[in-house]
C-alpha positions as YAML, in Angstrom:
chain: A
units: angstrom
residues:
- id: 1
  name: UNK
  ca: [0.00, 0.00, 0.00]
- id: 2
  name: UNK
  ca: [2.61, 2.13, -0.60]
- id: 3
  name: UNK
  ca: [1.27, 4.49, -3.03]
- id: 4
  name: UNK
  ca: [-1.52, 5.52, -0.71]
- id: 5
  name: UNK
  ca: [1.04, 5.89, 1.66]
- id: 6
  name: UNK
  ca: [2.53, 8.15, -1.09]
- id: 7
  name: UNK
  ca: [-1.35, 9.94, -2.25]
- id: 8
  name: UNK
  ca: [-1.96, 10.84, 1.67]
- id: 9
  name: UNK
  ca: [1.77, 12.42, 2.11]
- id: 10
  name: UNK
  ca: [1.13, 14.66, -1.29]
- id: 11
  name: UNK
  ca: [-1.96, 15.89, -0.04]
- id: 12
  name: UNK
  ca: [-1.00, 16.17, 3.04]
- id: 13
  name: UNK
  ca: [1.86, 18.16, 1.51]
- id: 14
  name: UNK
  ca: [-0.55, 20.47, -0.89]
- id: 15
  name: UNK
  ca: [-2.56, 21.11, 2.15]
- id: 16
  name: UNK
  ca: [-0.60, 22.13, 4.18]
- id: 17
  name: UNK
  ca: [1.42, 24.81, 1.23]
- id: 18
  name: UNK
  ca: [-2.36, 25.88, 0.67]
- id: 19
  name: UNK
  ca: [-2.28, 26.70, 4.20]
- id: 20
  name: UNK
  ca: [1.05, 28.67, 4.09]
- id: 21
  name: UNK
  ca: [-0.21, 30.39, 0.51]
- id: 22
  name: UNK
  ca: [-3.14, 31.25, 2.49]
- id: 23
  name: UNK
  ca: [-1.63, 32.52, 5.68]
- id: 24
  name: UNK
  ca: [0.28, 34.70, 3.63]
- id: 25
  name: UNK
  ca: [-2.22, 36.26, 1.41]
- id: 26
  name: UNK
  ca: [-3.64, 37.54, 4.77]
- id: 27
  name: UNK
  ca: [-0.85, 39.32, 5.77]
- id: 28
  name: UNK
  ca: [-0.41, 40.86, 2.92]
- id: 29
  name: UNK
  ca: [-3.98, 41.90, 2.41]
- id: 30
  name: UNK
  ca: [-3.93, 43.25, 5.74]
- id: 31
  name: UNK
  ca: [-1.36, 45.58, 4.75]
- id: 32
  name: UNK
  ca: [-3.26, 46.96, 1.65]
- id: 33
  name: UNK
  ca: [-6.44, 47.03, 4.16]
- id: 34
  name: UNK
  ca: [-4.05, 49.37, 6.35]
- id: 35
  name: UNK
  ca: [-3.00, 51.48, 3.50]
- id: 36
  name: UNK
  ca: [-6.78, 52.00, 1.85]
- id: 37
  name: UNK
  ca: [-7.71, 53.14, 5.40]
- id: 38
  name: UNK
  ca: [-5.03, 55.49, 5.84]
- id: 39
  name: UNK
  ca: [-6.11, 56.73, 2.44]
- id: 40
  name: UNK
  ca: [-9.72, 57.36, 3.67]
- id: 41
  name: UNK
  ca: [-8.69, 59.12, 6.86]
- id: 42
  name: UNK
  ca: [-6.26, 61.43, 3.98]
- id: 43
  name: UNK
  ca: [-9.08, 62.65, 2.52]
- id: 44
  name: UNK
  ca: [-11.42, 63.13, 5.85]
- id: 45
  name: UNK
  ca: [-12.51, 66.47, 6.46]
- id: 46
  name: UNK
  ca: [-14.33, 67.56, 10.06]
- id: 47
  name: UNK
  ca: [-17.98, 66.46, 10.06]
- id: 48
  name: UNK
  ca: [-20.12, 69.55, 10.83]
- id: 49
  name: UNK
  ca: [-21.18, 69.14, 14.32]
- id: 50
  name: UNK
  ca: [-24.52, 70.55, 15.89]
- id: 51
  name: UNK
  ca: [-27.01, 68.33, 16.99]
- id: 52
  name: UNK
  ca: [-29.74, 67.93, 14.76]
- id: 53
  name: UNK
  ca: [-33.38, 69.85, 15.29]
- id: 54
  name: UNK
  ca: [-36.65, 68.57, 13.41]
- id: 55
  name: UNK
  ca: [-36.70, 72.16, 12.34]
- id: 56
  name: UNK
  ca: [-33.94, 71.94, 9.78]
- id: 57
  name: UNK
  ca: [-35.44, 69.67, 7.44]
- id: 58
  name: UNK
  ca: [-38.79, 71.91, 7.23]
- id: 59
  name: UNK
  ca: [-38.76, 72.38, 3.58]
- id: 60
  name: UNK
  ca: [-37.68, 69.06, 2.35]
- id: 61
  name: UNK
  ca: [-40.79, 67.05, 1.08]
- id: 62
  name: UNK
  ca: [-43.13, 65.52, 3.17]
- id: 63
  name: UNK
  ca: [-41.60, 61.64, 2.96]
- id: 64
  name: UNK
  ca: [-38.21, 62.50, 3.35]
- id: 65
  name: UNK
  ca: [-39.30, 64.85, 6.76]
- id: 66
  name: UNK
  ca: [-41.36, 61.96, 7.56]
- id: 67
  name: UNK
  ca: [-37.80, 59.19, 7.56]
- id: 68
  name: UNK
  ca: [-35.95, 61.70, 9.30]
- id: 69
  name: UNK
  ca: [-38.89, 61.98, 11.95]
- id: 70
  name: UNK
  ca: [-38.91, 57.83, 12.14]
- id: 71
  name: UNK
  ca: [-34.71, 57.73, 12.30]
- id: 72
  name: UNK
  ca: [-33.38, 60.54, 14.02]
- id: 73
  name: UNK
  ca: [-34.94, 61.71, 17.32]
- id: 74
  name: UNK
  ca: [-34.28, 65.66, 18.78]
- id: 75
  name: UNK
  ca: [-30.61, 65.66, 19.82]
- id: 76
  name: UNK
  ca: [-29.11, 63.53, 17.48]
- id: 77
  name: UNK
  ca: [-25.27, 63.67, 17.07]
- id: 78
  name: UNK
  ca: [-24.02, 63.87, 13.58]
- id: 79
  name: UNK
  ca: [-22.19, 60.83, 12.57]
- id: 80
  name: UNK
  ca: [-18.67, 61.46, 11.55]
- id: 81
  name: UNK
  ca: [-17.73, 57.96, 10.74]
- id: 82
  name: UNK
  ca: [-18.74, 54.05, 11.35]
- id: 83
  name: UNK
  ca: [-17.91, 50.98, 11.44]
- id: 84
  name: UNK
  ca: [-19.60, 47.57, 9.90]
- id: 85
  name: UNK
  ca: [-19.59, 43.88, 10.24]
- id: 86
  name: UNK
  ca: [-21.60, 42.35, 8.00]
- id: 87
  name: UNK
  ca: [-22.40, 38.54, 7.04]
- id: 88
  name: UNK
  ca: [-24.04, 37.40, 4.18]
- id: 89
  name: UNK
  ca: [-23.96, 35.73, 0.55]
- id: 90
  name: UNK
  ca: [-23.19, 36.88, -2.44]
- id: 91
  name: UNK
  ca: [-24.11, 35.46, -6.70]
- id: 92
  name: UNK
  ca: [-20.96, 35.18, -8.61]
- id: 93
  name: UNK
  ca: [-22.98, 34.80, -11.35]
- id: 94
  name: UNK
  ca: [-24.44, 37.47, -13.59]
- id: 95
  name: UNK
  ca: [-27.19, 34.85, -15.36]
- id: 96
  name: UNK
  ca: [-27.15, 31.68, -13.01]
- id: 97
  name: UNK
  ca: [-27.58, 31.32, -9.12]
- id: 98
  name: UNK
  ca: [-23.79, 30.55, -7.58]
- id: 99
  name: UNK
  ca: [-24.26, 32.29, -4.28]
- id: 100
  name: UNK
  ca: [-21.20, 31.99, -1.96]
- id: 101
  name: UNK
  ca: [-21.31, 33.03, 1.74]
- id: 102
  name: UNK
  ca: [-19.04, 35.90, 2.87]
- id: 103
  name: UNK
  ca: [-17.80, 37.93, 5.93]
- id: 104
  name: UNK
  ca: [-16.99, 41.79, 5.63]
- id: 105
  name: UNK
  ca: [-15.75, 44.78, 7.80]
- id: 106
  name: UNK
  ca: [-16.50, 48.29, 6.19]
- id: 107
  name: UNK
  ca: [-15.44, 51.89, 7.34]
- id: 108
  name: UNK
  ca: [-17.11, 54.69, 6.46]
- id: 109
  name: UNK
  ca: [-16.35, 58.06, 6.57]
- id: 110
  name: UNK
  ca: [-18.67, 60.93, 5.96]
- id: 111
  name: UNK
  ca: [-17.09, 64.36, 4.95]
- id: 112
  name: UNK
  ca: [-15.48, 63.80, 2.48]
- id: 113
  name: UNK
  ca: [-17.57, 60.92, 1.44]
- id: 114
  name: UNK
  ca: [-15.96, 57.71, 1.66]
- id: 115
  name: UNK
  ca: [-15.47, 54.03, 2.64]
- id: 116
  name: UNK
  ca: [-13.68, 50.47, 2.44]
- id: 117
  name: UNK
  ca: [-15.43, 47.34, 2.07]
- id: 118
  name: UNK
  ca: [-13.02, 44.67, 3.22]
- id: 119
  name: UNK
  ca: [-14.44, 40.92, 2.64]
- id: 120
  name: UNK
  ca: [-13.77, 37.40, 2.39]
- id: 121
  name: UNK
  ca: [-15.78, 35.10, 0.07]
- id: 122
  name: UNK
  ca: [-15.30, 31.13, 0.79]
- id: 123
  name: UNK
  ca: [-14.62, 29.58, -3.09]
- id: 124
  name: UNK
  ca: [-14.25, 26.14, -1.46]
- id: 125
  name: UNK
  ca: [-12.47, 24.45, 1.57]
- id: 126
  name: UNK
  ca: [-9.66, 27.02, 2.53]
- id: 127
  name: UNK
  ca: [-10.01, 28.66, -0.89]
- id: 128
  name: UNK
  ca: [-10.91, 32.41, -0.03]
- id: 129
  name: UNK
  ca: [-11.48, 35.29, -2.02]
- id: 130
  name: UNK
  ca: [-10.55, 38.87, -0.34]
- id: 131
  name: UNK
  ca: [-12.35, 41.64, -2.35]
- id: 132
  name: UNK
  ca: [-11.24, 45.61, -1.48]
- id: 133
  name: UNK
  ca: [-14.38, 48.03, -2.39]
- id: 134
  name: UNK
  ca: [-13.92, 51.12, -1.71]
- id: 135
  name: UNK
  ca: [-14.57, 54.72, -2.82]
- id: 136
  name: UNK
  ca: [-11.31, 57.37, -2.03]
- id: 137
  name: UNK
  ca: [-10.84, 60.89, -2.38]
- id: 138
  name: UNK
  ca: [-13.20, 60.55, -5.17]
- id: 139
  name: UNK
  ca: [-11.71, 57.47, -6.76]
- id: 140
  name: UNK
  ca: [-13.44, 54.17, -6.74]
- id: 141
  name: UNK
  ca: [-11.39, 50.94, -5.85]
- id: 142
  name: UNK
  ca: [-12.12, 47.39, -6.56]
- id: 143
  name: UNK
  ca: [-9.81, 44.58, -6.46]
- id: 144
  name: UNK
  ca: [-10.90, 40.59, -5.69]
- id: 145
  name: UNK
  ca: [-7.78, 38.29, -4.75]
- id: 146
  name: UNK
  ca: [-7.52, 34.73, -4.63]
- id: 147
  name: UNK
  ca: [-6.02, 34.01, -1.12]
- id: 148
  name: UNK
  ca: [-5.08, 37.59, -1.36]
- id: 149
  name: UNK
  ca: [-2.48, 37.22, -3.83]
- id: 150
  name: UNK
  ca: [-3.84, 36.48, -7.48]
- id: 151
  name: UNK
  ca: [-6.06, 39.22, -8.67]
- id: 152
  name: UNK
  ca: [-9.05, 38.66, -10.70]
- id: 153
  name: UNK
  ca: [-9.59, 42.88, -11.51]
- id: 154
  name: UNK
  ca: [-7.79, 45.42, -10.17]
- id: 155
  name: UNK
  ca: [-9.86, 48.76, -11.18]
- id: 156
  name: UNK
  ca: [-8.93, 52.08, -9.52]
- id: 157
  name: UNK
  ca: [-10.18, 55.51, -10.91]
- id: 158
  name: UNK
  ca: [-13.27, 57.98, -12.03]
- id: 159
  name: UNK
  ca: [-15.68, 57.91, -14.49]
- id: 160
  name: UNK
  ca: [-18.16, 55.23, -14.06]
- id: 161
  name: UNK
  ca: [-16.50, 52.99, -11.53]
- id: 162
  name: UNK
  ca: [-16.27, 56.15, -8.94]
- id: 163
  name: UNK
  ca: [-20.04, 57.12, -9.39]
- id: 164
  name: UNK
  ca: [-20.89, 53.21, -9.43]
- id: 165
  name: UNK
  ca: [-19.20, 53.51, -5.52]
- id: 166
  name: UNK
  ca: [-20.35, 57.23, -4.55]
- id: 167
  name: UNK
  ca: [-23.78, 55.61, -5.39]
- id: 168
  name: UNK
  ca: [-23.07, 52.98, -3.12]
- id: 169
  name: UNK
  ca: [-22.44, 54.88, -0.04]
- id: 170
  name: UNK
  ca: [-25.28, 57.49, -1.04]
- id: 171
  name: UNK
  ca: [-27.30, 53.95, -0.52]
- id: 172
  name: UNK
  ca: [-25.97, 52.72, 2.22]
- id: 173
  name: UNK
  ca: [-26.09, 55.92, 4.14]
- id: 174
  name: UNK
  ca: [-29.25, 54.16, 5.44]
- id: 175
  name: UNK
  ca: [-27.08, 52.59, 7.66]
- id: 176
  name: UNK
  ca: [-25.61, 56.49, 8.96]
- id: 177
  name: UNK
  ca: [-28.94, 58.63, 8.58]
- id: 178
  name: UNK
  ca: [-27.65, 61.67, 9.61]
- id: 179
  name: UNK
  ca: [-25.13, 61.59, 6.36]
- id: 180
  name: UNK
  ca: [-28.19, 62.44, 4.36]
- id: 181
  name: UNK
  ca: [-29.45, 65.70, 6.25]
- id: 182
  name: UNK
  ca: [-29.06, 68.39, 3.45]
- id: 183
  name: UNK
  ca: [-26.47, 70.21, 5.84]
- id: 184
  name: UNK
  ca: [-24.40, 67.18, 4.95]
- id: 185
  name: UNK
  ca: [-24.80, 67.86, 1.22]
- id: 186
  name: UNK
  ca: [-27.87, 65.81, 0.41]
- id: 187
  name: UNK
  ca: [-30.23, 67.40, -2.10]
- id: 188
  name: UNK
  ca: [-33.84, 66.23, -2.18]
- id: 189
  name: UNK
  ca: [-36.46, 66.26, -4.67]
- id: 190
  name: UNK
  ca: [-40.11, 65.56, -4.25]
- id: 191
  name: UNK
  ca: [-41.87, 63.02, -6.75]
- id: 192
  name: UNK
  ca: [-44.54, 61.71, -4.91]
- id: 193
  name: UNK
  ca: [-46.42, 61.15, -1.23]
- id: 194
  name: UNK
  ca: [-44.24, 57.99, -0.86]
- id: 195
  name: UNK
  ca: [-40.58, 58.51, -2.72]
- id: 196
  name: UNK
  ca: [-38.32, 61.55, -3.21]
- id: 197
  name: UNK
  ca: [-34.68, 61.81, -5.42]
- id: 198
  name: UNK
  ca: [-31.57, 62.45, -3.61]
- id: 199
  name: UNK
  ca: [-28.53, 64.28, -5.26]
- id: 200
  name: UNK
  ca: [-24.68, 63.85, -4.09]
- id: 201
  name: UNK
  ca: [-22.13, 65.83, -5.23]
- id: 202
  name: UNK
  ca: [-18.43, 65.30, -4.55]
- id: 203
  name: UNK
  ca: [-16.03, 67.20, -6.47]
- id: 204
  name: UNK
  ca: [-16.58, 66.34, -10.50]
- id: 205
  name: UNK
  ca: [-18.97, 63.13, -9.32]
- id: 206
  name: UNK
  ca: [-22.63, 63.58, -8.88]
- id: 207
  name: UNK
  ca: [-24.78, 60.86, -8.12]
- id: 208
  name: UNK
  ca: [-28.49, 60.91, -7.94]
- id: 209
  name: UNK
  ca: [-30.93, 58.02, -6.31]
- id: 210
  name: UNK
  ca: [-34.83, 57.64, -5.90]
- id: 211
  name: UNK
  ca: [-35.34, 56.41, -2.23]
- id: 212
  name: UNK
  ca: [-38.79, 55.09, -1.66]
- id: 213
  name: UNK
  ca: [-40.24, 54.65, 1.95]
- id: 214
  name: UNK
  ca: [-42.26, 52.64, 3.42]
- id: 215
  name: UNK
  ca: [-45.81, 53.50, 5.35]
- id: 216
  name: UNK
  ca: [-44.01, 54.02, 8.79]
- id: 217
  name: UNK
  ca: [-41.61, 56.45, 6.88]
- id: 218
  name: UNK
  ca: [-38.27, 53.97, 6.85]
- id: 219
  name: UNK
  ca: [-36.25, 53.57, 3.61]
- id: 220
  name: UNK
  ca: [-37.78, 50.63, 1.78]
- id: 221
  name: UNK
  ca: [-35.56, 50.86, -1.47]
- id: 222
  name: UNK
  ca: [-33.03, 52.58, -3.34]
- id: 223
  name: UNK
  ca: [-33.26, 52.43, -6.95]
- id: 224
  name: UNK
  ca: [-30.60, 54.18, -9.89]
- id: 225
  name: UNK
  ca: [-31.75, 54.34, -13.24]
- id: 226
  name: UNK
  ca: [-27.75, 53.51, -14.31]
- id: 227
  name: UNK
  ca: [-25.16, 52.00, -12.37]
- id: 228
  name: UNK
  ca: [-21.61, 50.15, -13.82]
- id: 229
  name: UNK
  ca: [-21.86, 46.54, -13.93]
- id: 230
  name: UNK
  ca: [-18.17, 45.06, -14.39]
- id: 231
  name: UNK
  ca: [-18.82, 42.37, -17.28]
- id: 232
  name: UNK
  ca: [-15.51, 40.89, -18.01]
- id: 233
  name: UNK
  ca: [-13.46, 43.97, -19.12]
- id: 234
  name: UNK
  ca: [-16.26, 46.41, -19.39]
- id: 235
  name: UNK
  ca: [-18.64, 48.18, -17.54]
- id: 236
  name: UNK
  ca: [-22.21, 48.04, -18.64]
- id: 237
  name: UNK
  ca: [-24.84, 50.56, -17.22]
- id: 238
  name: UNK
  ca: [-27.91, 48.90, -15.89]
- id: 239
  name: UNK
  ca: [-30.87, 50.01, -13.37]
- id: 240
  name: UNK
  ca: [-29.72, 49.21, -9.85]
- id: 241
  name: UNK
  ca: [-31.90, 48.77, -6.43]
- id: 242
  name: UNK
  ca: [-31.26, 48.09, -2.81]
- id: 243
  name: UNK
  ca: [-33.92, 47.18, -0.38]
- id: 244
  name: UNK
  ca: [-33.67, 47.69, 3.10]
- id: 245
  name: UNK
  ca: [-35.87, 46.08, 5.87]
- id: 246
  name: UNK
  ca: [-35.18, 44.70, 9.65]
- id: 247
  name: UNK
  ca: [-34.81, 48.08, 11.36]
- id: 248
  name: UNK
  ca: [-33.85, 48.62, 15.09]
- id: 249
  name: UNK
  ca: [-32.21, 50.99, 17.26]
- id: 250
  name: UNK
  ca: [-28.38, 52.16, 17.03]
- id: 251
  name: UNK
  ca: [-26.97, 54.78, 19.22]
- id: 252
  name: UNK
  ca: [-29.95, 56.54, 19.11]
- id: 253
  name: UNK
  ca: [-30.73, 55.85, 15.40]
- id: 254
  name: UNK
  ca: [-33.47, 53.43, 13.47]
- id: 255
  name: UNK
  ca: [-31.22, 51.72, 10.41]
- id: 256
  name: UNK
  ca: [-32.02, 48.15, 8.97]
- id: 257
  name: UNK
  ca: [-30.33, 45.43, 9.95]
- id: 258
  name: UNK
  ca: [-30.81, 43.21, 6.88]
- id: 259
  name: UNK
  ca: [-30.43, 44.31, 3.13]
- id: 260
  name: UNK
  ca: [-30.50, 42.78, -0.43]
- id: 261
  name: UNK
  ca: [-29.14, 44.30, -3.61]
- id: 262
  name: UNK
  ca: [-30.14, 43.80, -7.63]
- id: 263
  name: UNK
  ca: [-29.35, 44.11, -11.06]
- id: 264
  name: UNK
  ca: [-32.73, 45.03, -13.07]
- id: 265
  name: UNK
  ca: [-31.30, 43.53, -16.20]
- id: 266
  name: UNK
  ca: [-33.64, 43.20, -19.90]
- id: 267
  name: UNK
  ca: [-33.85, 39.17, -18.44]
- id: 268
  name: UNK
  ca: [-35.30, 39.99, -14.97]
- id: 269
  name: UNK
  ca: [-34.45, 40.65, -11.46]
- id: 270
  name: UNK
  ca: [-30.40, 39.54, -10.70]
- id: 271
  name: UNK
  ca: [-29.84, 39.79, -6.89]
- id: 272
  name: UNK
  ca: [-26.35, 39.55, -6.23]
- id: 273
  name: UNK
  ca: [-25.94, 40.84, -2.74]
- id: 274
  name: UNK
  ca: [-28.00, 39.86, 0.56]
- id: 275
  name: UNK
  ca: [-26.34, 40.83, 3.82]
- id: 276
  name: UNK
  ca: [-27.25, 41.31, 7.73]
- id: 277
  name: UNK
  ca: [-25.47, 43.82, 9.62]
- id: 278
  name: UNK
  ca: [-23.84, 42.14, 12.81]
- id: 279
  name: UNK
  ca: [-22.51, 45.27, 14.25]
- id: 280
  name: UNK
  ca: [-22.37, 48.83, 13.80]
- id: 281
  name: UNK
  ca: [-20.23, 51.39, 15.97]
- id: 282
  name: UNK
  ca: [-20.54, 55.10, 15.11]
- id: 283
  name: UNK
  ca: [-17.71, 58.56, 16.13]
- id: 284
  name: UNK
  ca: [-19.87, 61.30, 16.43]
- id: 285
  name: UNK
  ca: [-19.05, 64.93, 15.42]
- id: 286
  name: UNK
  ca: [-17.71, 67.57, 17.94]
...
């Protein structure tokens, strides 16, 4: 039986160089993780402070006064900057269903508007996939890794892929409400009882999203007529949505715990994101 003998020690052996491969892809993703955040705290500006007063959003239209009345309660401290941990699963495929789970840690900061999206997808038994997304001093970022070492894209840069990510954290500002008081550069526009269009502008990038809200006021969706899908080599425009539901209490603040994000392609409905929020620490402007 000596060439099982032989078949255990050479897997044995590709195991444990897998391990090793593995062990340091994390080390040096950790260092790029370090770097992209000492980017994003480059670019941070002082969050204006003041607590924030039902009064101030007076003339915005009646569903948008409505969400900040459900989310934000008299008092509120402006957030300056938070912190995720999210779980979840997420479709590798753009026309079948090959949903892998994942694990993420995200900072945001708010002025300027920014963030890194730091996750790891599980491929197969101690085959992981760390993805950087991130949006920088105006650039967007995204970069996938096998193990951290073998990229699959590595896109940095305006145009598209930076209003793709300023879209994102326009979005996701659900999870940071007081990022999208108008003192924090959030433009609203009515169009109708339940839904209003929000505008973000940061430097030459200037984003624009139709947030619709539920009947107790909360954020129910967040739909963009055109965001950049990355399809190979390219980046094709397509109608975008996240929904938001799950909501509880933060520091003060109602945000949804639980999330799920689409593609509205020609074919249908492509959901390629569904996530829970496992925690969620907030700095506060002073």
């Amino acid at each position: 039986m000596l060439w099982l003998e032989w078949i255990i020690g050479g897997v044995a052996l590709l195991l444990a160089a897998l391990a090793l491969l593995a062990l340091y892809g994390a080390g040096r993703w950790a260092r790029r993780t370090r770097e992209l955040h000492a980017r994003l705290e480059t670019q941070r500006v002082k969050t204006q402070a003041g607590a924030y007063a039902p009064y101030e959003v007076d003339d915005l239209p009646a569903p948008v006064r409505h969400y900040f009345g459900a989310v934000l309660r008299p008092g509120q401290p402006m957030v300056s900057t938070a912190r995720l941990t999210q779980v979840g699963t997420f479709n590798l495929s753009t026309t079948a269903e090959r949903w892998i789970p994942f694990t993420a840690a995200q900072r945001i900061v708010v002025r300027d508007p920014g963030f890194v999206w730091d996750a790891r997808m599980t491929m197969a038994p101690g085959v992981t996939v760390h993805v950087h997304d991130a949006y920088i001093a105006g650039e967007g970022c995204l970069r996938p890794a096998i193990l951290g070492l073998v990229p699959l894209a590595n896109l940095r840069g305006g145009g598209e892929l930076a209003r793709g990510e300023l879209m994102r954290f326009l979005a996701e500002a659900a999870w940071f409400p007081t990022a999208l008081l108008p003192r924090q550069g959030v433009r609203w526009r009515a169009i109708d009882a339940r839904s209003a269009l929000a505008t973000l502008v940061d430097g030459q990038n200037v984003v624009a999203l139709t947030f619709r809200f539920d009947e107790d006021g909360l954020i129910e969706t967040v739909h963009a007529d055109a965001r950049g899908r990355l399809d190979g080599d390219r980046v094709e425009l397509l109608p975008w949505e996240g929904r938001f539901w799950d909501y509880a209490v933060r520091d003060g603040m109602r945000v949804p715990l639980r999330g799920e994000v689409t593609w509205l392609t020609p074919q249908g409905r492509k959901p390629y994101w569904r996530g829970t929020i496992e925690s969620i620490a907030y700095e506060f402007a002073r």
